[in-house]
N, C-alpha and C positions, 0 to 999 in steps of 0.2 A: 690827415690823421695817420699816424702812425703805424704799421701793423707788427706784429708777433715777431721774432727774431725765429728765425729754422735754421740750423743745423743737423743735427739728429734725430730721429724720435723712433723711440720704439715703444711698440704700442700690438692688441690686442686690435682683431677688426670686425667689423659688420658687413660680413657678406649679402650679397643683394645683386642676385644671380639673374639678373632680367638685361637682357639687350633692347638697346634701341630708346631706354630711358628720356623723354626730354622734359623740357622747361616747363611743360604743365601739368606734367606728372611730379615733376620734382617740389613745383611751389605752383598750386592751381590759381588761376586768374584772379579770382573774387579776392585773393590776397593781396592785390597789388595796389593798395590804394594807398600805401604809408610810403612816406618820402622818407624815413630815418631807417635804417637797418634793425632796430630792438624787434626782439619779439619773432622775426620771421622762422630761428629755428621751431620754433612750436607747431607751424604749421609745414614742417618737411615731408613730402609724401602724404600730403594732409589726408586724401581722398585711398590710399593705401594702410592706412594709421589708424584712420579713425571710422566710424561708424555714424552714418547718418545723425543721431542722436549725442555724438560728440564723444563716445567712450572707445575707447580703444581697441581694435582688432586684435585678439591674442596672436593670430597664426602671423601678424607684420613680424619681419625682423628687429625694426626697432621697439614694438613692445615684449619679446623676447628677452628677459631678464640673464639668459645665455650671455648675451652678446652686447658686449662695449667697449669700448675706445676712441682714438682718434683719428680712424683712419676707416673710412666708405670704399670696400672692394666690390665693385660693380663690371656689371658685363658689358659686352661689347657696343660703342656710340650711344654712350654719358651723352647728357643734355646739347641732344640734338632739339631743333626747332626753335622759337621765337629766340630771340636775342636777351631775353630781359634781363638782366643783372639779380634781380632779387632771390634768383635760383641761388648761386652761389653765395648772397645773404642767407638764404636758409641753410646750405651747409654747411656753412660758416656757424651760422650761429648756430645750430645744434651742439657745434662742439668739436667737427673733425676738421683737421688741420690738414689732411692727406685726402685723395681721391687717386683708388687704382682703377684702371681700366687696358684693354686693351685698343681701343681707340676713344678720342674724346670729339666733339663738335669744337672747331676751334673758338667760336664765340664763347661758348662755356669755358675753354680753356683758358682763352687771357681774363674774361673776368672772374676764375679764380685766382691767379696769379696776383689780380689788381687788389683782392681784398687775401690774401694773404693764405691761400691753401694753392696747394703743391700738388698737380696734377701731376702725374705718374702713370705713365705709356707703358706696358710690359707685352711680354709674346702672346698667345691665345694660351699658349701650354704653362706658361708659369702663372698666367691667373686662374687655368683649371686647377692648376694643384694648391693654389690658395682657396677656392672654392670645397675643395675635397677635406681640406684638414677640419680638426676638428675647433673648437669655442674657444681653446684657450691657446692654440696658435698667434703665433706674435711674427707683424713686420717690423725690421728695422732698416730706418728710410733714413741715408743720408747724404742730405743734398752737394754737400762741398765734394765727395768724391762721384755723387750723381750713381747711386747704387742703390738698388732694395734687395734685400735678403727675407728669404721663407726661415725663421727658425725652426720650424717641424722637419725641413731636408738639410739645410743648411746649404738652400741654391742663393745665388744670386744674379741680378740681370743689372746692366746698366741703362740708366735713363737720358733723353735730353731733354736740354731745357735751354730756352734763350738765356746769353751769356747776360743782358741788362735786367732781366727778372730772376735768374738768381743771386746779382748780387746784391737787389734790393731785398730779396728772402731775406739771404744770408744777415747783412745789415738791419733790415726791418725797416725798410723804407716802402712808405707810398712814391709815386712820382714827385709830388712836390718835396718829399725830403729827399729824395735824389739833388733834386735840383738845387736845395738850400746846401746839402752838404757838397756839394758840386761848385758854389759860388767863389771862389778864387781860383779856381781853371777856367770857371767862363771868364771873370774877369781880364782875367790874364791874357786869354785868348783873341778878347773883343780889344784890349789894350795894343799886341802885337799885329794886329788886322794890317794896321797904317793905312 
């Protein structure tokens, strides 16, 4: 399946100032019985969101009518712990395309990559100062020259990213459409072997 084309995005973000974030805080366990990806942004931060009784915690960030976009500004070691993938089904499917952090769990890291959000490594200081601004602060994140800009300073940092999952971003390729649109270089390849 195919994912999302990324080149630029600029967007408004939802800060969510907590280090040391992991995988069952991000999406708690009793969620993980579904084999299809629908449905899992609903329960993001289920147990930070929501209230025993299923209604929503006014003081979360994302029930914060302040705060929206497509881009999850988070503190330092993003979805550390279990491996599961469905974490970044839930941030996925909520809706953000971007995750800043200044350090990520690399399992969370490629299986964001794998479903099509764009992890994003900055210093400690340029994500204090995205913390600091105010609601209507905008990143603009673009991956072809691998830069994020603060528009409230007008700083910017450069990012990395493996050179084979950006250009499946860039393209919007899963791995298998890597491979299909790859199939006359393999060919070609396996052809000249001899």
């Amino acid at each position: 399946m195919a994912i999302d084309k990324f080149v630029t995005l600029e967007s408004t973000y939802v800060p969510l100032p907590i280090e040391n974030v992991d995988t069952d805080q991000i999406i708690p366990a009793r969620f993980l019985k579904a084999t299809t990806k629908e449905g899992f942004g609903d329960n993001l931060f289920a147990d930070w969101r929501y209230n025993k009784d299923g209604s929503p915690k006014p003081d979360f960030v994302l029930n914060n009518p302040k705060y929206s976009g497509e881009v999850l500004v988070a503190g330092k070691n993003f979805g550390s712990g279990s491996s599961r993938e469905h974490a970044a089904w839930a941030v996925h499917g909520y809706g953000f395309k971007v995750v800043v952090s200044s350090f990520f769990a690399d399992i969370f890291k490629n299986n964001s990559l794998n479903n099509g959000i764009l992890p994003v490594v900055v210093s400690e200081s340029f994500l204090a100062e995205l913390f600091a601004a105010d609601e209507n602060n905008k990143v603009i994140v673009n991956l072809k020259d691998q830069t994020i800009t603060n528009t409230a300073l007008g700083k910017s940092e450069s990012f990395e990213i493996n050179g084979y999952k950006k250009n499946c971003l860039l393209n919007g390729y899963d791995d298998i459409d890597y491979l299909i649109n790859s199939k006359e270089e393999i060919e070609a390849y396996e052809q000249n072997r001899g």
